[in-house]
C-alpha positions as CSV (number, residue, x, y, z in Angstrom):
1,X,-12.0,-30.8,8.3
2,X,-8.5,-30.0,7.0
3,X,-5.9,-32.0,8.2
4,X,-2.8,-30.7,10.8
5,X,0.4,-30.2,9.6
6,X,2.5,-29.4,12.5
7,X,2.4,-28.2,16.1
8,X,2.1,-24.4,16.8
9,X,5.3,-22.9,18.7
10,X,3.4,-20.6,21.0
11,X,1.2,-22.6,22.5
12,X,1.6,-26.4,21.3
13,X,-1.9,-26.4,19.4
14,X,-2.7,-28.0,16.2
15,X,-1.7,-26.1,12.6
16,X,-4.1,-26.2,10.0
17,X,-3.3,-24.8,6.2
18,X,-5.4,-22.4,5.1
19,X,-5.3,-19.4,2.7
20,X,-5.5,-16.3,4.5
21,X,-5.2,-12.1,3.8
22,X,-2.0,-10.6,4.9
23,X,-1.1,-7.2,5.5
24,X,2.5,-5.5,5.4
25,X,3.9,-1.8,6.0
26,X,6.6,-0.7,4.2
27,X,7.8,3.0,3.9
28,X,4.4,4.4,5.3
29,X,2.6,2.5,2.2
30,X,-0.1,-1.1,3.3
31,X,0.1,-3.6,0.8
32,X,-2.6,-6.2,1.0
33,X,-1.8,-9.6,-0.6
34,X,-4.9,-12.0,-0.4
35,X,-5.0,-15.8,-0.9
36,X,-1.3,-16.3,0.5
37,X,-0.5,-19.8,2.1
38,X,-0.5,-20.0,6.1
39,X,-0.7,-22.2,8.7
40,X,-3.6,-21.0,11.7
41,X,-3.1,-22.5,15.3
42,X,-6.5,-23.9,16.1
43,X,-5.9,-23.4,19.8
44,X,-4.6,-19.9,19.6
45,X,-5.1,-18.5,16.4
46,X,-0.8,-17.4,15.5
47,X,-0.8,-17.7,12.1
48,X,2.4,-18.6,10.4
49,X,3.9,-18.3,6.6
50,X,6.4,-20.1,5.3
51,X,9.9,-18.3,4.6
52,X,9.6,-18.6,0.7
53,X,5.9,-16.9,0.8
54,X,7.5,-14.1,2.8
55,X,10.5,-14.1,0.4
56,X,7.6,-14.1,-2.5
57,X,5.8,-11.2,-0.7
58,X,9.3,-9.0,-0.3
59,X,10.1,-9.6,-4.3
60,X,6.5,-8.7,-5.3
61,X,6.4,-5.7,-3.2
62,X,10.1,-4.5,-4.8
63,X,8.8,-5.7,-8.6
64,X,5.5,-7.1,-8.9
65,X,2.6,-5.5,-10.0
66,X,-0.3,-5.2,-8.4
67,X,-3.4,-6.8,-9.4
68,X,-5.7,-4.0,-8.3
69,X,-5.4,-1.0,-6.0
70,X,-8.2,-0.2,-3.2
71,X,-9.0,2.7,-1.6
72,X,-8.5,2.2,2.5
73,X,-10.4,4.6,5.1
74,X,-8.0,5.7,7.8
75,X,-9.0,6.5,11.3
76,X,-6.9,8.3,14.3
77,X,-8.2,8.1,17.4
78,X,-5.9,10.9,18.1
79,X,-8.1,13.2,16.2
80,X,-11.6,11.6,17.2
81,X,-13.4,13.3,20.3
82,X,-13.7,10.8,23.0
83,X,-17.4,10.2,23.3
């Protein structure tokens, strides 16, 4: 079992690092950046990155290059027939 590495602000829980998938939205565009460092609350489940991953994740998504693009099926419930 990984070891704790801190106590979770929310809710005083454990933090555990783990390597997790993180979404952003920037200009109506989703980048997806997998594998990035975290920190998961095991009482609650907040997740938390470090300041220099998000500072990693703004300069890649200004001038990095992507490793792959994938194509994402959109849903709007606004549009879907309730049922």
């Amino acid at each position: 079992m990984p070891t704790t590495q801190g106590t979770c602000a929310v809710c005083g829980g454990d933090l555990v690092p783990t390597a997790i998938t993180h979404e952003e939205h920037r200009g109506g565009k989703l980048y997806i950046f997998h594998n990035v460092p975290a920190q998961v609350c095991r009482k609650c489940g907040e997740i938390w990155i470090a300041e220099r991953v998000l500072q990693e994740i703004d300069r890649l998504i200004d001038r990095g290059r992507p490793d792959r693009f994938e194509e994402t099926p959109v849903f709007d419930f606004a549009l879907t027939p309730a049922r």
